[in-house]
BALUMRO-988380 format. One record per atom (N, C-alpha, C): residue number from 1; atom name; x, y, z. Coordinates in steps of 0.1 Angstrom, whole numbers, plus 2048, in hexadecimal, padded with zeros to 3 digits. Atoms other than C-alpha are relative to their C-alpha. Example, Ala and Ser with C-alpha at 12.3 -4.5 7.8 and 13.67 -1.06 7.14 Angstrom:
BEGIN
1;N;809;7F4;800
1;CA;87B;7D3;84E
1;C;809;80C;800
2;N;7F7;7F5;800
2;CA;889;7F5;847
2;C;7F8;80B;808
end
This chain:
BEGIN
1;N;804;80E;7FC
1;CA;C21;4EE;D96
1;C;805;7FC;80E
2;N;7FB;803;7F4
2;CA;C35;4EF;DB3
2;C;7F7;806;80C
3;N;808;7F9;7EE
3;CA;C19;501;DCA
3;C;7F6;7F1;7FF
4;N;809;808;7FF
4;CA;C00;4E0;DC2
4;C;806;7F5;808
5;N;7FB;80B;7F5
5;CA;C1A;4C8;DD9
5;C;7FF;804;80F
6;N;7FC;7F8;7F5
6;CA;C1D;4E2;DF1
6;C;7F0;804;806
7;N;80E;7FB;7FE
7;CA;BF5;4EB;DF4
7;C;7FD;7F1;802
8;N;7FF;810;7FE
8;CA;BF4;4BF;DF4
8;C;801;7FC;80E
9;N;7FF;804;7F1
9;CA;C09;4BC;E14
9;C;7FA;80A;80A
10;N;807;7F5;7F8
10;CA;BF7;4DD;E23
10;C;7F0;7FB;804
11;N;813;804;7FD
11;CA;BD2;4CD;E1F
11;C;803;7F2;807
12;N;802;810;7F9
12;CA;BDD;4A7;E2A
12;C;805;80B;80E
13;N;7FC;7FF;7F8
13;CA;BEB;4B7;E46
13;C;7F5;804;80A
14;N;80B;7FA;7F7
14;CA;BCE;4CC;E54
14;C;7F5;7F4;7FF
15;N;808;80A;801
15;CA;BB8;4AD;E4D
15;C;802;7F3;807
16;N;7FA;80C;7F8
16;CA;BCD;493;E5D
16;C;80B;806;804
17;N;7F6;7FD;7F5
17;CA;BEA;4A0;E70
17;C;7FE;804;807
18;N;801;7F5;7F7
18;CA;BF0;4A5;E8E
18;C;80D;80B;802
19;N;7F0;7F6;802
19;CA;C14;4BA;E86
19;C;7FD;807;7F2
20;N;7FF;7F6;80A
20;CA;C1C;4D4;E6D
20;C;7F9;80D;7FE
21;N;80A;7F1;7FE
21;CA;C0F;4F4;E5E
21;C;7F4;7FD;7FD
22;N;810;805;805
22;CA;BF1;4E6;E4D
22;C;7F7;7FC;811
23;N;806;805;7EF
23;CA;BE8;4D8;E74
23;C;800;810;809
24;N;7FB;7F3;7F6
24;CA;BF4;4FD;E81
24;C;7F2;80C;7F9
25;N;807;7F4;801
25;CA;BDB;50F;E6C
25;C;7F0;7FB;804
26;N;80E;806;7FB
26;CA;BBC;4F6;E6F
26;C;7FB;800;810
27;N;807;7FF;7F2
27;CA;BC1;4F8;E94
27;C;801;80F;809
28;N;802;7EC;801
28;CA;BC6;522;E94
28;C;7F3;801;7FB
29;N;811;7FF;801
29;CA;BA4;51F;E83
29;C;7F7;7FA;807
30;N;805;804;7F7
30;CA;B97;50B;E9A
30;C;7F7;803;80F
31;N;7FD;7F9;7F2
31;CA;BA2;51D;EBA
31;C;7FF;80C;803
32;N;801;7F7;800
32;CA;B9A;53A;EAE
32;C;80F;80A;802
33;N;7F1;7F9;7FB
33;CA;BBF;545;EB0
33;C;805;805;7F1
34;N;7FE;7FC;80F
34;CA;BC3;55B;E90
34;C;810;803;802
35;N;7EF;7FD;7FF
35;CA;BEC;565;E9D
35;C;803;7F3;7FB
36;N;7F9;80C;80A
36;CA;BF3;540;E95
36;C;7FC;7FA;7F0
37;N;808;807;810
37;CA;BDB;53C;E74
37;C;807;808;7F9
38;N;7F4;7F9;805
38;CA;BEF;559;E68
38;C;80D;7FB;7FC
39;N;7F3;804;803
39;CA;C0D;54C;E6D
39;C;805;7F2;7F8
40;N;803;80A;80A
40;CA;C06;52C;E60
40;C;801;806;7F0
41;N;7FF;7FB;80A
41;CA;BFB;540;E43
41;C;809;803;7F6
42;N;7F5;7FB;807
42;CA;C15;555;E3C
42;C;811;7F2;800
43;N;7F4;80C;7FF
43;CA;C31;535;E43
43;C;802;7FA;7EF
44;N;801;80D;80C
44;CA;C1E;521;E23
44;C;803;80C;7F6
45;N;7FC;7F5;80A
45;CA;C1D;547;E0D
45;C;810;7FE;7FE
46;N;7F5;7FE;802
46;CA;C41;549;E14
46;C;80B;7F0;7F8
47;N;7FB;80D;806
47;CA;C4C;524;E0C
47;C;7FB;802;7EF
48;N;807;800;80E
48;CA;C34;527;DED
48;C;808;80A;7F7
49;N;7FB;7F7;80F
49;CA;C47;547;DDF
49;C;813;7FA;7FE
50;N;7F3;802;7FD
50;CA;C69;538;DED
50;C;802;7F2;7F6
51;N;7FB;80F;808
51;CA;C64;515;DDA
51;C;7FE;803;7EE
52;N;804;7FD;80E
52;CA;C56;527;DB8
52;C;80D;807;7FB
53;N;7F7;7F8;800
53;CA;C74;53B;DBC
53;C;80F;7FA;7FB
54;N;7F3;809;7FE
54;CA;C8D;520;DBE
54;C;7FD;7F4;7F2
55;N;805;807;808
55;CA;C77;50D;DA3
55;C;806;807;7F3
56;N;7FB;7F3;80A
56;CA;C7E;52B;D8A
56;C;810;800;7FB
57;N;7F1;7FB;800
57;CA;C9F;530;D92
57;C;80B;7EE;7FC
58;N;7FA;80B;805
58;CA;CAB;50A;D8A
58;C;7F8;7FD;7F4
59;N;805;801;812
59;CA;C93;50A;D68
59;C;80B;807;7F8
60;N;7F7;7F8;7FF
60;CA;CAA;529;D64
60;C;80F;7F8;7F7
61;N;7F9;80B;800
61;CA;CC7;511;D69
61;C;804;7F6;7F6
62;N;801;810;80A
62;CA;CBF;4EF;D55
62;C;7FD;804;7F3
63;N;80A;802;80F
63;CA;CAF;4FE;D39
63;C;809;80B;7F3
64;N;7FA;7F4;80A
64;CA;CCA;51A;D2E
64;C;805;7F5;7F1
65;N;7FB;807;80C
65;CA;CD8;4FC;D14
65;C;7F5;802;7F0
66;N;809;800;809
66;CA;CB6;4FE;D01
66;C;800;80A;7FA
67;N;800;7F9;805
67;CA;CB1;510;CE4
67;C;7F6;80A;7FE
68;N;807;7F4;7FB
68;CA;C9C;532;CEA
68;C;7F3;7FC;7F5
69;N;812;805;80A
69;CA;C76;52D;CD9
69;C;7FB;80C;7FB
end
């Protein structure tokens, strides 16, 4: 659930900002500059497996009290 906030601020951004990565990859596609649409790219993949990661790992956490299903 946590990639649909993060795919959220990624599309307002390239649609209306002028900062961020969402602005960094709409204007690498623009400019024809695939080194920065890449990077862009790979920044949001890495956040995406880094926040699913951290999402996981505190369900982990909060949920050990509950009784196994």
């Amino acid at each position: 659930m946590d990639a649909v906030g993060l795919i959220g601020v990624v599309v307002g951004e390239m649609f209306g900002g002028s900062q961020g990565i969402g602005f960094m990859v709409a204007y690498g596609g623009q400019t024809f500059s695939t080194d920065t649409l890449f990077v862009g790219v790979i920044i949001i993949a890495a956040a995406r497996i880094a926040l699913t990661w951290l999402a996981e790992r505190l369900e982990r956490r909060f949920s050990q009290w509950r009784p196994e299903r």
